[in-house]
VOPAGU-2260 file (C-alpha; in pm, 1 decimal, decimal comma):
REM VOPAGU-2260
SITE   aa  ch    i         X         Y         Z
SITE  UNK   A    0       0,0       0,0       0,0
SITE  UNK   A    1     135,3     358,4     -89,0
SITE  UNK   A    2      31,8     659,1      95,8
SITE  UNK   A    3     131,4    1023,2       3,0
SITE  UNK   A    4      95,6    1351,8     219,3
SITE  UNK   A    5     151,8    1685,7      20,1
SITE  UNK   A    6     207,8    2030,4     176,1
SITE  UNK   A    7     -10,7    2306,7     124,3
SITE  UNK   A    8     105,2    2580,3     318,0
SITE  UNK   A    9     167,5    2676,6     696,7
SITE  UNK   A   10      58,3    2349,9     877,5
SITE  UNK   A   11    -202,2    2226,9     619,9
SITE  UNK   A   12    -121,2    1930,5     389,1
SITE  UNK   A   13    -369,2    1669,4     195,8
SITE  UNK   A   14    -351,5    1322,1     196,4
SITE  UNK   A   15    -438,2    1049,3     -85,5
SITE  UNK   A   16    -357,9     675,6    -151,5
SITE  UNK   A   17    -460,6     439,4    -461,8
SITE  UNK   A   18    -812,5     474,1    -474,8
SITE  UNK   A   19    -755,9     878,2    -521,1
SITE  UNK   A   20    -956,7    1025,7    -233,2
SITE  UNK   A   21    -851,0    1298,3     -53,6
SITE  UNK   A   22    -837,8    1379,8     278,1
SITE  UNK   A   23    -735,9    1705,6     489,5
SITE  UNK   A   24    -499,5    1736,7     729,0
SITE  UNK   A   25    -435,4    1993,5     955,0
SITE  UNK   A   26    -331,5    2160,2    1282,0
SITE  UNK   A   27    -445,3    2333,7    1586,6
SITE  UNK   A   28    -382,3    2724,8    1533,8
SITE  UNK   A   29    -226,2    2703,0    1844,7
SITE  UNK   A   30      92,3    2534,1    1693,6
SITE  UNK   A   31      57,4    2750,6    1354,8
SITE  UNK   A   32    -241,5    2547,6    1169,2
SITE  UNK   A   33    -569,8    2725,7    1039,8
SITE  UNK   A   34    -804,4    2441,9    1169,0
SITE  UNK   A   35    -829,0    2283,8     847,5
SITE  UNK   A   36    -791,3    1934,3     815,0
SITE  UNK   A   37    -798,6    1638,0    1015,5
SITE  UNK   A   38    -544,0    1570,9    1281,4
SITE  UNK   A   39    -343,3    1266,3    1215,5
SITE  UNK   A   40    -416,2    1071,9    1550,0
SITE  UNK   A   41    -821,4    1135,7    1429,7
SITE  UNK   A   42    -754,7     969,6    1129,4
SITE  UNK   A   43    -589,6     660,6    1337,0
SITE  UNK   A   44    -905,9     649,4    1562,4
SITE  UNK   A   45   -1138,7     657,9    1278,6
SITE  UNK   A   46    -922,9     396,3    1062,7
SITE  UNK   A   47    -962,0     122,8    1376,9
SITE  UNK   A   48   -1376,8     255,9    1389,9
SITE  UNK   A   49   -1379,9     224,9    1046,8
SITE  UNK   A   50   -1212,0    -137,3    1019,5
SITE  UNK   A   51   -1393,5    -338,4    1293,2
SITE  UNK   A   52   -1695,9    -128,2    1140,5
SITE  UNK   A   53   -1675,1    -251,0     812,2
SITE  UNK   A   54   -1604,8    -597,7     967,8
SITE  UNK   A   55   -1838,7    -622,6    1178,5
SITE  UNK   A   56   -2152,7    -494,3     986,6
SITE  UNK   A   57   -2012,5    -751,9     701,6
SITE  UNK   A   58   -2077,8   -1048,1     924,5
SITE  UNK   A   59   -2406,6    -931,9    1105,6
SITE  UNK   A   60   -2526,8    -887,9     710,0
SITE  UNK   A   61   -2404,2   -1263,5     655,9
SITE  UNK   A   62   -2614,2   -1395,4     987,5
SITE  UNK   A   63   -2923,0   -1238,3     828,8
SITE  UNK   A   64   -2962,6    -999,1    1139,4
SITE  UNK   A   65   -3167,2    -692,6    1067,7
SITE  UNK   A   66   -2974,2    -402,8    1151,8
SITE  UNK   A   67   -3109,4     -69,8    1086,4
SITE  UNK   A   68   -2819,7     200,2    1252,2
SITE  UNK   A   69   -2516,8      93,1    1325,6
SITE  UNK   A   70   -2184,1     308,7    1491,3
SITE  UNK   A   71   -1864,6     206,1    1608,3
SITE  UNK   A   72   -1701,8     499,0    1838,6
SITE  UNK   A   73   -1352,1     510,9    1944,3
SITE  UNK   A   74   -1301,5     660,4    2311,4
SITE  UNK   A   75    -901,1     668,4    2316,7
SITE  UNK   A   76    -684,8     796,6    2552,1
SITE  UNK   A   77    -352,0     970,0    2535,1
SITE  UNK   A   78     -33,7     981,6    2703,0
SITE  UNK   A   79      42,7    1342,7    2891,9
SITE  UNK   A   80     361,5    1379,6    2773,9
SITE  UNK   A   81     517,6    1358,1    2352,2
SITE  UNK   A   82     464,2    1206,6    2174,6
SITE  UNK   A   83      64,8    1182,1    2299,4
SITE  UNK   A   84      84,0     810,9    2219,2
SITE  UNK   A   85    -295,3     635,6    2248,4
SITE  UNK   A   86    -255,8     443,1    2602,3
SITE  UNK   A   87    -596,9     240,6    2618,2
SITE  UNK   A   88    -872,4     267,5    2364,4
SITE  UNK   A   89   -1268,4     177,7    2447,9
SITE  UNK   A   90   -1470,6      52,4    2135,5
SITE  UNK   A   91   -1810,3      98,5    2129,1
SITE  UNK   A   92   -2033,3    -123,6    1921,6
SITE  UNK   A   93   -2390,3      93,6    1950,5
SITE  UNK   A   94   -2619,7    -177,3    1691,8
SITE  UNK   A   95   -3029,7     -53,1    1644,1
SITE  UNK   A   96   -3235,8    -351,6    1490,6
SITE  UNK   A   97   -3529,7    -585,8    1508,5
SITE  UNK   A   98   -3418,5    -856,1    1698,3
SITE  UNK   A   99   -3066,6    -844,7    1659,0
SITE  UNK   A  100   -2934,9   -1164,4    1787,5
SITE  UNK   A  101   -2669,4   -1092,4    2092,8
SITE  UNK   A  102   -2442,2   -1385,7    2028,4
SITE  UNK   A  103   -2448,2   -1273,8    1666,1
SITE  UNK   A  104   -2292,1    -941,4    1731,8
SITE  UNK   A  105   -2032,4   -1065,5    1965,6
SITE  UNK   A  106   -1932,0   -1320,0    1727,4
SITE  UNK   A  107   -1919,3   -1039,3    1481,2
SITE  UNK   A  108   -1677,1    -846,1    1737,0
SITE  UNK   A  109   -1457,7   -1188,3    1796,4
SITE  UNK   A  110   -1405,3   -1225,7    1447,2
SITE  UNK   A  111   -1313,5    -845,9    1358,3
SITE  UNK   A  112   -1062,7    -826,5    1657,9
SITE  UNK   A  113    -907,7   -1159,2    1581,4
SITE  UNK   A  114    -935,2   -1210,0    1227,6
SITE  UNK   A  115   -1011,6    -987,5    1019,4
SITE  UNK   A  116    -962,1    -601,3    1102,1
SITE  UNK   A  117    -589,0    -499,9    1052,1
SITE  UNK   A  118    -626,0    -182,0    1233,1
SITE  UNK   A  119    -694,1    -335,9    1554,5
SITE  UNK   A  120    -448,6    -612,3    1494,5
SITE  UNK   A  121    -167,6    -375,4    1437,1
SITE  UNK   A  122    -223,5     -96,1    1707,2
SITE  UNK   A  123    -376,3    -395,3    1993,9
SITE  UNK   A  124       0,6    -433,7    1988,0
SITE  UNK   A  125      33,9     -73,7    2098,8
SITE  UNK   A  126    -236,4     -31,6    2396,2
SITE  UNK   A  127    -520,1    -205,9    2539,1
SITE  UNK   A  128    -857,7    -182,6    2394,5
SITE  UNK   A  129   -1193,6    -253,7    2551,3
SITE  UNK   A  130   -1484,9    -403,8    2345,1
SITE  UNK   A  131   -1848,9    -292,8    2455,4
SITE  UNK   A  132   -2155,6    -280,1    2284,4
SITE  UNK   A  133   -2491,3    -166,3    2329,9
SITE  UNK   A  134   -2789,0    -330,5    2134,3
SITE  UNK   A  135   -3125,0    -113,8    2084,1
SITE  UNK   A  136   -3447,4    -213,5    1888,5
SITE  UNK   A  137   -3571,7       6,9    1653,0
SITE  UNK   A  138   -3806,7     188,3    1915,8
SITE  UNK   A  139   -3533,8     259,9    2079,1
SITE  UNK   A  140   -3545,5      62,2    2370,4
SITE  UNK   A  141   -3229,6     -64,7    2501,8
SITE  UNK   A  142   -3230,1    -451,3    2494,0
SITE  UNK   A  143   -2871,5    -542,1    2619,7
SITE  UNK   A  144   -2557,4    -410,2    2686,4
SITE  UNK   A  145   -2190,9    -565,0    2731,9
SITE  UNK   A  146   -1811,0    -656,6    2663,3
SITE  UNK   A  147   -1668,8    -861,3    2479,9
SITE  UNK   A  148   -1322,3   -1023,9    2594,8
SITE  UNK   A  149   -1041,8   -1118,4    2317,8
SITE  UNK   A  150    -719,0   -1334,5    2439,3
């Protein structure tokens, strides 16, 4: 995989791989960026949302459960000191269905975090992450709630 990161100006640069997209990156104005872009630690949180994500609705899809809203949210915390590494990250699964089967999703979750989702595979070497989830029906009442242990 190839990755590229051009300079703009001052602290703002834009980012693209193979498939073309671009994305913006930028910095706080209060070490010389204009607010502009995304800050590269974001874009590491939302790449391990986005990967278990993608993962995770795959396999629900495949065991026929009827999802109708589905999030992943990445709660991750960061060292005081430089470089700000993530120290611990909380995952949060929030699924809103008819039915949706509770084994089902934390199958789904197994799989992603041991399998499948290169994100979490890589930085899981890096800090400890916590797997929750919270399942809803499409009335919105809350159904069940838990975590989901790996290793």
């Amino acid at each position: 995989m190839d990755a590229k990161v051009t300079w703009s100006q001052g602290m703002s640069f834009s980012g693209t791989a193979a498939t073309g997209f671009v994305v913006p990156l930028g910095a706080d104005p209060a070490v010389g960026g204009q607010n502009d872009g995304f800050r590269p630690l974001e874009l590491m949180a939302i790449s391990l949302a986005g990967c278990t994500a993608m993962d995770v609705i795959s396999i629900l899809r495949k065991k026929q459960q009827a999802v109708s809203a589905f999030e992943v949210r990445v709660q991750a915390g960061q060292s005081d000191s430089h470089p700000h590494v993530f120290t611990k990250a909380v995952i949060l699964y929030h699924v809103t269905g008819k039915g949706v089967d509770e084994n089902a999703l934390i199958r789904a979750i197994e799989l992603s975090a041991t399998k499948y989702c290169p994100a979490q595979a890589m930085l899981s070497k890096s800090f400890k992450m916590e797997l929750v989830y919270e399942i809803y029906e499409e009335d919105g009442q809350h159904v069940k709630n838990g975590a989901v242990n790996i290793g």
